[in-house]
Wavefront OBJ file of the C-alpha trace (Angstrom):
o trace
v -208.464 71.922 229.037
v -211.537 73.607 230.049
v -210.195 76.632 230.528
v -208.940 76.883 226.936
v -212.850 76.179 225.165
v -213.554 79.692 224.721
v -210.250 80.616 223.108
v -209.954 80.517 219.087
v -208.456 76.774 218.399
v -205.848 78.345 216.290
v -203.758 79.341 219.313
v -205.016 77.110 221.943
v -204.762 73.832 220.142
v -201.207 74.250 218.705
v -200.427 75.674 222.720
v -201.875 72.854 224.037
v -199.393 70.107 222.666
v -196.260 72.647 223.072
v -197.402 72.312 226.523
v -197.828 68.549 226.514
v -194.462 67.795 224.204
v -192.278 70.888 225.880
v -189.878 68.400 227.313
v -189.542 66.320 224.150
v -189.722 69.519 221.709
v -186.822 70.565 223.923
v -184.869 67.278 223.316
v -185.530 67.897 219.448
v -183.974 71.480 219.534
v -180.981 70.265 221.684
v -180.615 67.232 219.267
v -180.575 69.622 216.584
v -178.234 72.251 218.337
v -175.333 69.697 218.865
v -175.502 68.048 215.875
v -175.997 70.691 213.302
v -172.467 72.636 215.337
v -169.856 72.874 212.469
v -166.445 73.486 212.133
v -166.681 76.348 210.573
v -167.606 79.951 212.192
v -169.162 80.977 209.199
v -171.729 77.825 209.360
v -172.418 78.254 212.847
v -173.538 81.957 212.129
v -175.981 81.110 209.885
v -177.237 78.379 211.765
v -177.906 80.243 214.441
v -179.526 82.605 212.418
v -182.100 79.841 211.311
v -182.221 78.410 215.140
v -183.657 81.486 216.402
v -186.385 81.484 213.914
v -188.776 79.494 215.748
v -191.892 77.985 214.137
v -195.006 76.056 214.899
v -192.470 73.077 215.014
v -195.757 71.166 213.646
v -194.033 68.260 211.960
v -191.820 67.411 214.892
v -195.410 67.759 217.007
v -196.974 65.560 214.497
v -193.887 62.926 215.161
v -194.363 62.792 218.588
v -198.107 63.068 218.977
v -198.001 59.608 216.745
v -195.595 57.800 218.773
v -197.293 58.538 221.915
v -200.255 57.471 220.841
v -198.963 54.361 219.602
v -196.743 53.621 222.355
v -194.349 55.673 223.790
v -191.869 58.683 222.698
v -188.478 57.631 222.999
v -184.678 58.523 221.544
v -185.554 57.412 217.863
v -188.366 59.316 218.172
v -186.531 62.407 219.240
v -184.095 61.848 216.301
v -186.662 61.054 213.821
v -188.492 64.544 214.886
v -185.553 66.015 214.197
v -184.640 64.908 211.292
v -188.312 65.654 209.650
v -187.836 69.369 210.731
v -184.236 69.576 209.115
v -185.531 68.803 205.710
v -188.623 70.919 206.819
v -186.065 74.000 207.311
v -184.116 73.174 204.204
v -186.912 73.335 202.168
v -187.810 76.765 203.051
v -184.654 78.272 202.499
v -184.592 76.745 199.528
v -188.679 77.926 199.186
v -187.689 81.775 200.438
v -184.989 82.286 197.200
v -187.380 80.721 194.781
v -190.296 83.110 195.751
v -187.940 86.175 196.567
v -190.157 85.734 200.294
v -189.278 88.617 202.224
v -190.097 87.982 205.778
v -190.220 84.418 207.511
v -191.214 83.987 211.226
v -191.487 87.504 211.589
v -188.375 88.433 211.151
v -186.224 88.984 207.203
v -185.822 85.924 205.501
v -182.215 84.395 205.323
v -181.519 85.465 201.842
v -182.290 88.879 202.581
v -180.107 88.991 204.997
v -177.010 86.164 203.746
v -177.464 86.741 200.292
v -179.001 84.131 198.057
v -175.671 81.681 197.221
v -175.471 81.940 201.301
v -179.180 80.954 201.959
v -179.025 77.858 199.134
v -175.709 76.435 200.528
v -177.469 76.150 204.046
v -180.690 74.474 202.689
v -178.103 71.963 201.035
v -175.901 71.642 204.334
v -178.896 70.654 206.089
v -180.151 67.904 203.650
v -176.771 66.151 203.637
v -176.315 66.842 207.468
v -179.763 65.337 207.904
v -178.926 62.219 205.410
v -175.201 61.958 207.889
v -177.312 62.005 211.073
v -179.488 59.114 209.903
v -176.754 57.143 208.571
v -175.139 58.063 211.511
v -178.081 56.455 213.784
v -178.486 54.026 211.443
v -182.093 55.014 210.636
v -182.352 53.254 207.255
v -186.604 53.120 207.209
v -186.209 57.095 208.317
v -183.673 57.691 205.985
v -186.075 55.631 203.601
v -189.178 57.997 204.166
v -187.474 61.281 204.123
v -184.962 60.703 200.523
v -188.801 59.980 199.037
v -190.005 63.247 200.584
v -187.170 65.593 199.334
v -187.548 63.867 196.021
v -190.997 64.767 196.085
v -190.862 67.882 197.353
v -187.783 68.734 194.675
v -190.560 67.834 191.454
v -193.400 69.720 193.457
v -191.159 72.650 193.427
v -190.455 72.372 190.000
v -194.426 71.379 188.938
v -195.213 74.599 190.494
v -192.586 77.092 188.867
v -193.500 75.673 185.768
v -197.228 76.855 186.127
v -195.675 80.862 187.940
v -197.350 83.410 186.327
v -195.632 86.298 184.630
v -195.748 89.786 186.734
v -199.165 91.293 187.091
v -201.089 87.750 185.819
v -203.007 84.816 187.630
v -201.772 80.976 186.621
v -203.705 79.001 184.903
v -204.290 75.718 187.036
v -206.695 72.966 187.259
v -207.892 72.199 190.970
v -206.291 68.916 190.056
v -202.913 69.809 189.577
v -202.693 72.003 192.082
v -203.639 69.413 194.417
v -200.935 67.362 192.365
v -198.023 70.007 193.226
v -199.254 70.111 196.821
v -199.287 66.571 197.618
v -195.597 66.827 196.802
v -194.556 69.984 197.789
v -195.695 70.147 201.691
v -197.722 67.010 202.311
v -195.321 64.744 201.370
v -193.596 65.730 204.571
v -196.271 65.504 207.085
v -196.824 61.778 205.695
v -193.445 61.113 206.166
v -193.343 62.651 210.128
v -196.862 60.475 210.483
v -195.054 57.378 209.138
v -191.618 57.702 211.336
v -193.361 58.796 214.343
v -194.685 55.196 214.158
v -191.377 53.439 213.190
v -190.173 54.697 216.280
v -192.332 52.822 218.527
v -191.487 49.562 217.067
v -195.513 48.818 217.283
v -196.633 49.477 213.639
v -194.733 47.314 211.134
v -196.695 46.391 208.368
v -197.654 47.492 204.836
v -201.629 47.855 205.459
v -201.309 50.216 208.761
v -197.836 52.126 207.523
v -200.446 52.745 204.212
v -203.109 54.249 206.200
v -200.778 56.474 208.330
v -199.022 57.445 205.145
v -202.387 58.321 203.477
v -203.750 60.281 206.580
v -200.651 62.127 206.978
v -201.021 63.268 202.912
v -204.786 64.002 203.629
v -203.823 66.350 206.613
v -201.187 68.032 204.670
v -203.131 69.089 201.957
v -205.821 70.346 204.054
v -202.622 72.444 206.014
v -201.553 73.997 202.582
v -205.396 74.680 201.953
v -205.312 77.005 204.695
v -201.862 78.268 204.583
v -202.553 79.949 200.935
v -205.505 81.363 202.499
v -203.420 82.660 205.133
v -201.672 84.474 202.554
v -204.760 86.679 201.963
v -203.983 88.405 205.632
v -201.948 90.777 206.333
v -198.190 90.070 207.454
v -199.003 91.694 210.882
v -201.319 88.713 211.823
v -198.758 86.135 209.479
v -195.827 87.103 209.941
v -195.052 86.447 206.389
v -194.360 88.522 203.037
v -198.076 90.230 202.400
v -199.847 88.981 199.702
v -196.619 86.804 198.448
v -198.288 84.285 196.125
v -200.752 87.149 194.268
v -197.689 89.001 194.079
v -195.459 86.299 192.523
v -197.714 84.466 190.382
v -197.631 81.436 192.121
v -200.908 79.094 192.267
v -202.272 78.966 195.396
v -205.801 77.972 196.462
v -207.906 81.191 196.252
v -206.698 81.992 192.732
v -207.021 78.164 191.162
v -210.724 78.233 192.576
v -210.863 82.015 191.502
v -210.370 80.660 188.012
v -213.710 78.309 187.740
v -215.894 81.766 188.123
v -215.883 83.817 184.622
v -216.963 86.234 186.821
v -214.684 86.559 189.538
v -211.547 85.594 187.105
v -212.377 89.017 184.667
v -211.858 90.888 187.898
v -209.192 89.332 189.670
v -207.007 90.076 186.699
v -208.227 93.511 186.357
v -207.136 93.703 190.487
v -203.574 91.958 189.698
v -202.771 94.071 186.330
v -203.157 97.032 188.324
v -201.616 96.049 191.328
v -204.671 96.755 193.671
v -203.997 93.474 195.917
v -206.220 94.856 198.798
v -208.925 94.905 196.348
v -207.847 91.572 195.252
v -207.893 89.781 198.221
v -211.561 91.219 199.225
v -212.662 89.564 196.293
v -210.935 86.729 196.971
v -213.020 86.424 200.048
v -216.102 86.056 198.032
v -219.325 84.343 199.344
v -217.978 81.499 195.930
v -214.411 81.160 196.768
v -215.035 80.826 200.585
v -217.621 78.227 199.964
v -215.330 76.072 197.455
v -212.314 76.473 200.849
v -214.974 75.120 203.744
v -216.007 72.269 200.616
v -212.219 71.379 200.276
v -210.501 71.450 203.580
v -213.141 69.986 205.398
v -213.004 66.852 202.868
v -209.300 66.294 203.633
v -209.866 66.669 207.287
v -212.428 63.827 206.698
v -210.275 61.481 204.375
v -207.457 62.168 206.697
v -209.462 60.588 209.970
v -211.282 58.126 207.867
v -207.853 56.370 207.567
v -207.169 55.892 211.318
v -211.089 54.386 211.973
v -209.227 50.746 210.963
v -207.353 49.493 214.258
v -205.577 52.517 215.258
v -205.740 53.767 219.053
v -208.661 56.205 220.641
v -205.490 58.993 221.808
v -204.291 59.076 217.611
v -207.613 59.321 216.730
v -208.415 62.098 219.550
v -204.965 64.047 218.101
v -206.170 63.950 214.618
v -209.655 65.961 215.473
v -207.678 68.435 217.795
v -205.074 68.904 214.394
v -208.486 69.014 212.106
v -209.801 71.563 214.572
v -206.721 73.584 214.577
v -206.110 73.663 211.050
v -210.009 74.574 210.089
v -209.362 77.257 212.657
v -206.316 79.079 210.980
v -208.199 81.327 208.255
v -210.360 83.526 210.453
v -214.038 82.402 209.060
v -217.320 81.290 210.154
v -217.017 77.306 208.981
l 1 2 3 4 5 6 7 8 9 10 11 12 13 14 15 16 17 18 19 20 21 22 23 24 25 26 27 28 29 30 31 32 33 34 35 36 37 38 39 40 41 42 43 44 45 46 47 48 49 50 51 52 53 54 55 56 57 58 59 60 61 62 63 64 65 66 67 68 69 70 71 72 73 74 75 76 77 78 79 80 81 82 83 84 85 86 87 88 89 90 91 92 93 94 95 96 97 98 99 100 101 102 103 104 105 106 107 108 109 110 111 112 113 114 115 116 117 118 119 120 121 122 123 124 125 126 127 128 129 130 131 132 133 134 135 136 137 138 139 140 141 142 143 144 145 146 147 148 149 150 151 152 153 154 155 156 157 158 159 160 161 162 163 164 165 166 167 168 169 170 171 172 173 174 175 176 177 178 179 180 181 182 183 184 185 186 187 188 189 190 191 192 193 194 195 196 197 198 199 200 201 202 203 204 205 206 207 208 209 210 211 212 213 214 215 216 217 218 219 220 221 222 223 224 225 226 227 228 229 230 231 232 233 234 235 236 237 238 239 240 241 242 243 244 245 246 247 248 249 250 251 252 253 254 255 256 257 258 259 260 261 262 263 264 265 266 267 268 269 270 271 272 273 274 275 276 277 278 279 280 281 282 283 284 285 286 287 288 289 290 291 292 293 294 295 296 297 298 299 300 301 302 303 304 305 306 307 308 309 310 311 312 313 314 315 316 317 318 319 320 321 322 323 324 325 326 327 328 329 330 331 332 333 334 335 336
């Protein structure tokens, strides 16, 4: 990898295991493929239309990463990937209507295109095709794992409309409940691909280690959505995602809940919202305060996240946990 040290982690790191996992990631897309193939044309269409979305496929990396570490990747692991980015997909389709997002992956989001009855029906076909395919495999601690994560996911959805903002406002949210609503909402989910990425090795079984991969996996994920809602402040050219979506909707992310502890910065960043100057909202969003409070927070969870694999838990895990720490500290374009 020593060609890659000079390169900005964000794109190295996440090429580096698509490099090391192309065969299995391959195996999940093919399992996927033939197994979400309906009946119906109509399905297939939109299916397709998801398919050639593409994504960091970071949850199914996460999966696999685990399971190699902790023994070896193998068919259950390959389903169990799967499976985690099914619900993953679901969700934002599901997460695209709710926020009236306009781009995702680069390219229109499905509702744009399908129509919003078109793009919830999908999000639901996937759940229950997911559920069938476990059932199916007979994947009962998967199946287990991933009913608690769409439950959880379901309330953090709802936690968070309740606290939207009405047009041209900021929401008015503790640090502690957002961290609350994104537990559920996106963490959840990586704990979940931690925790089956282990069940698939057969070598992790009990409560005390399942607990610890369950905890790191919730540690990483809220350091992910940390950055992700800082991501936000970029432009869609370098995102490939609606510009400025969360200032725009109301929604709580991270800048604005930390914007809210500075009387200072808060009297402006309404000013900047009421009059729809979010260029001159997100510069002050990137103040000296609010970039401090970020580093403060996501380099915590990166922290609590490892500190749960330092009991018993294999030198290669431990070695893909800094590289995903790296990578995710690397996403927002600052000096850390």
């Amino acid at each position: 990898m020593k060609e890659t040290l000079n390169q900005n982690p964000d794109k190295w790191i996440m090429d580096y295991f698509h490099k090391k996992f192309r065969e299995h990631l391959h195996a999940v897309n093919e399992f996927m493929i033939k197994n979400l193939e309906s009946s119906v044309k109509e399905v297939n269409e939109v299916f397709q239309w998801v398919a050639d979305g593409g994504g960091k496929m970071l949850r199914p990396i996460l999966v696999i990463a685990v399971a190699e570490a902790l023994g070896s990747v193998n068919q259950r692991t390959i389903t169990g990937a799967a499976l985690v980015e099914i619900v993953h997909i679901a969700s934002l389709l599901h997460d695209d209507v709710i926020d009236n997002g306009l781009l995702r992956r680069g390219k229109p989001a499905l509702h744009r295109i399908w129509g919003n009855t078109i793009a919830i029906l999908t999000g639901d076909s996937l759940l229950s095709k997911g559920i069938r395919l476990a059932v199916t495999h007979k994947e009962w601690d998967f199946l287990n794992y991933l009913s608690i994560a769409v439950e959880q996911i379901t309330e953090g959805e709802i936690m968070e409309q309740s606290c939207v903002a009405s047009k041209n406002a900021i929401p008015e949210v503790s640090t502690e409940r957002y961290i609350e609503i994104v537990k559920k909402k996106t963490a959840v989910l990586l704990a979940t691909a931690t925790v089956i990425g282990a069940l698939s090795t057969n070598t992790i079984t009990d409560t005390y280690h399942l607990n610890k991969l369950w905890n790191y996996g919730i540690n990483l994920g809220i350091a992910f959505q940390i950055s992700d809602d800082m991501i936000d402040l970029l432009p869609h050219q370098l995102t490939h995602k609606s510009s400025y979506s969360d200032l725009k909707s109301g929604i709580p992310s991270f800048p604005i809940v930390v914007a809210l502890k500075y009387p200072h910065i808060k009297e402006k960043l309404i000013r900047l919202i009421t009059g729809n100057d979010y260029e001159g909202a997100v510069r002050l969003l990137n103040s000296p305060e609010i970039i401090s409070e970020y580093t403060k927070h996501i380099v915590s969870f990166i922290e609590e996240a490892n500190a749960n694999l330092s009991d018993g838990f294999p030198a290669p895990l431990i070695e893909t946990s800094r590289m995903l720490g790296e990578w995710i500290l690397s996403r927002y374009p600052i000096k850390i």
